[in-house]
N, C-alpha and C positions, 0 to 999 in steps of 0.2 A: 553232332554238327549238322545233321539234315531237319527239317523240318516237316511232320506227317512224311514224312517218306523220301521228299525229292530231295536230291541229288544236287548239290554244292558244287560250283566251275570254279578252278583254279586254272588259269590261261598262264602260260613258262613261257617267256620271250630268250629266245637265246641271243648271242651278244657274235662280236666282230670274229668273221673266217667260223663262225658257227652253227650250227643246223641242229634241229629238233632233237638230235640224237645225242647232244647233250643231256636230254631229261629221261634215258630211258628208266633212269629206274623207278622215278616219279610216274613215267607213262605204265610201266609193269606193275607199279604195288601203291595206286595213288590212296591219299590218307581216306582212312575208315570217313564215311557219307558224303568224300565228296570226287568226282573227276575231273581228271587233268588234260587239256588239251594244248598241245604243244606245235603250231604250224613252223613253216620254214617260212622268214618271212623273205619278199621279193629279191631275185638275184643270190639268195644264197642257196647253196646244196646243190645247183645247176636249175633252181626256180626261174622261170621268166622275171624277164624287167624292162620296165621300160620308163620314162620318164626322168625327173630329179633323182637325186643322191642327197637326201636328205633325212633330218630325223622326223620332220614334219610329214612327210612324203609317208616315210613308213609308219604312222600314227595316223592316217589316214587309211592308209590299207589295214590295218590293224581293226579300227573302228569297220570299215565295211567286212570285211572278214567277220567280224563277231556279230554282226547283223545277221550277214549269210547263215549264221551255226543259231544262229538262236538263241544268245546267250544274252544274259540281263542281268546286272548286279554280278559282277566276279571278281576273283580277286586275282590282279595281275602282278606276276612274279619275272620281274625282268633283269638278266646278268649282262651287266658290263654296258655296250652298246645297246642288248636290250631293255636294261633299267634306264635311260634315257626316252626310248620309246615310250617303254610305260608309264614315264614319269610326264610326256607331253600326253598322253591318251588321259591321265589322272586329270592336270591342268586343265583340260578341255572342260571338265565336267566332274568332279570327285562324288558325286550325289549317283550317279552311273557304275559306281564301283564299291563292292563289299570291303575291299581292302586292296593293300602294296606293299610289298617285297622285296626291297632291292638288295640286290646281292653284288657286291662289287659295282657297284653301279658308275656309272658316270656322273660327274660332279653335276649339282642344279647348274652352276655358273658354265658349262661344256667344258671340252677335253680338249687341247691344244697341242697338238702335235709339232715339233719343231721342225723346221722347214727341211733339214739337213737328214731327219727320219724317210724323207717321203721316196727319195731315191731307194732305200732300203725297201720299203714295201710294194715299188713294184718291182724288188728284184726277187720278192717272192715269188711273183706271179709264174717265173723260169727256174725255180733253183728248189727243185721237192727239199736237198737235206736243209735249205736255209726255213723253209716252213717246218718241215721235221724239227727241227730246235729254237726254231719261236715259239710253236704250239708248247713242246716239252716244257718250257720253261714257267707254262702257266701253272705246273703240277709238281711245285719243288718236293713236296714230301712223297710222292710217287704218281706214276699215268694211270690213268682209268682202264680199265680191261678194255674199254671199245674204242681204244686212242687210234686205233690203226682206222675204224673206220669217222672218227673225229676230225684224222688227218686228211681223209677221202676228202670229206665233203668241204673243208676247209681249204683245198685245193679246186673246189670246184665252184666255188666265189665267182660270180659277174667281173668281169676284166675293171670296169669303172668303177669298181666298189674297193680295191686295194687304197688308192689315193682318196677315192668320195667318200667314205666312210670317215677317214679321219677329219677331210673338211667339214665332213656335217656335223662330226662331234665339237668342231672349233666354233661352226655358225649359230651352234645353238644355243640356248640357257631358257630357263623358266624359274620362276617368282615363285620360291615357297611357300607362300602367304593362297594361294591359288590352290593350292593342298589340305586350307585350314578344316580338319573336324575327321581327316580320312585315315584310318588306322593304318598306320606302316611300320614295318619292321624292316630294318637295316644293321644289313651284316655286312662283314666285310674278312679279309685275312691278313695274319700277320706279317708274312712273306712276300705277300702282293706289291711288285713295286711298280705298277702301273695307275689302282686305285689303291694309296697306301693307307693304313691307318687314319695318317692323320686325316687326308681326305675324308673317309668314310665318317668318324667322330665329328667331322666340322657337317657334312651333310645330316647327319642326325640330329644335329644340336640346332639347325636351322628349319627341321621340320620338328620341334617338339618332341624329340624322343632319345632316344637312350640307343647307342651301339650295340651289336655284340661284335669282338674281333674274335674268329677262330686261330687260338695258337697251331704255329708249327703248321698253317697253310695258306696257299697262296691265292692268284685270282682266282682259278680253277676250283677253290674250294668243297665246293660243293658235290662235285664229282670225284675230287681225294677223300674225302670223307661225310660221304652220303650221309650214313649214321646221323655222324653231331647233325647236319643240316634239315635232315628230315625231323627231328626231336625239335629244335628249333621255330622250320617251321608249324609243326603238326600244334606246338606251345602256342604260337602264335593264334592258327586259326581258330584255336581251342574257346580263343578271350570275344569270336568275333560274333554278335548277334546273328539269331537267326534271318534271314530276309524275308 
């Protein structure tokens, strides 16, 4: 998977109430010829922020970030809220990018949260055991050994990001058609009832490609069972041209 020598970028966007520290174990054993770089994007983990609360917003930082680092042609791997990002950074420019990865992602058409939720999510913001059993709920088939500090940094969310988040997931959408020719793999989990099945099938069937649902797990997938996900995507990268 390297080419004369050099070294393949896989970029992990993590998704809402989330921080880098969901990819550790991609950051500790990233796939043979290539590395993983995983930021905490704006306002999460206790990162600065300032400006919009937007998907656009953070696909913007996204792209300058990846300027910063040097990276050219990667393949970005975005969960939940992250696959939204990385699915506006793809639309920008799909010729910019080796590949894409959506894991639970957020629909092309956005995420719309019901008016009568939003009360709920800022009563996160004061209530640890109400976030304690949001998060758990991402992981039906069991928590990640580093959930305690999942829960940290998911606690440590920008105040304007509980409610903004969900608005920008409602403000936004992008045009499949704006993806045409960009290899992507799209998974999703049985149990997920926030990106469900069906969702995930209907977003695949609209970029040209074919599902995988993991049985027996939920959003959190990927971090219940590293394994199936890393086999999955390590299958994936496997198909992707050298650059």
């Amino acid at each position: 998977m390297s080419d004369g020598g050099v070294t393949r970028t896989l970029v992990a966007l993590h998704g809402n109430f989330a921080s880098s520290r969901w990819w550790v174990d991609l950051l500790a054993a990233p796939p043979a010829g290539w590395r993983v770089l995983a930021p905490d994007l704006p306002g999460f983990a206790g990162t600065p922020h300032s400006g919009p609360v937007s998907i656009r917003a953070y696909a913007d930082w996204v792209q300058d970030w990846l300027g910063g680092q040097g990276v050219t042609r990667p393949v970005l791997l975005g969960h939940s809220l992250g696959g939204a990002v990385a699915l506006e950074v793809a639309a920008r420019g799909p010729q910019a990018l080796s590949g894409l990865v959506l894991a639970a992602s957020a629909p092309l058409s956005g995420l719309v949260t019901p008016e009568e939720h939003y009360p709920v999510l800022e009563l996160l913001r004061t209530t640890p055991a109400l976030m304690e059993a949001s998060l758990g709920a991402l992981f039906p088939s069991g928590r990640p050994a580093n959930f305690a500090d999942l829960l940290t940094d998911g606690a440590s969310m920008a105040a304007a990001h509980y409610s903004g988040n969900a608005r920008a997931l409602a403000d936004w959408q992008v045009e499949a058609g704006r993806l045409a020719g960009l290899p992507t793999l799209v998974l999703g989990g049985e149990l997920d009832a926030l990106i469900t099945p069906d969702l995930v099938r209907a977003q695949a069937a609209a970029l040209g490609t074919a599902a995988t649902v993991l049985p027996g797990r939920g959003h959190g997938f990927p971090q219940e069972d590293p394994a199936a996900f890393r086999a999955l995507l390590e299958g994936f990268l496997d198909t992707l041209p050298a650059s």
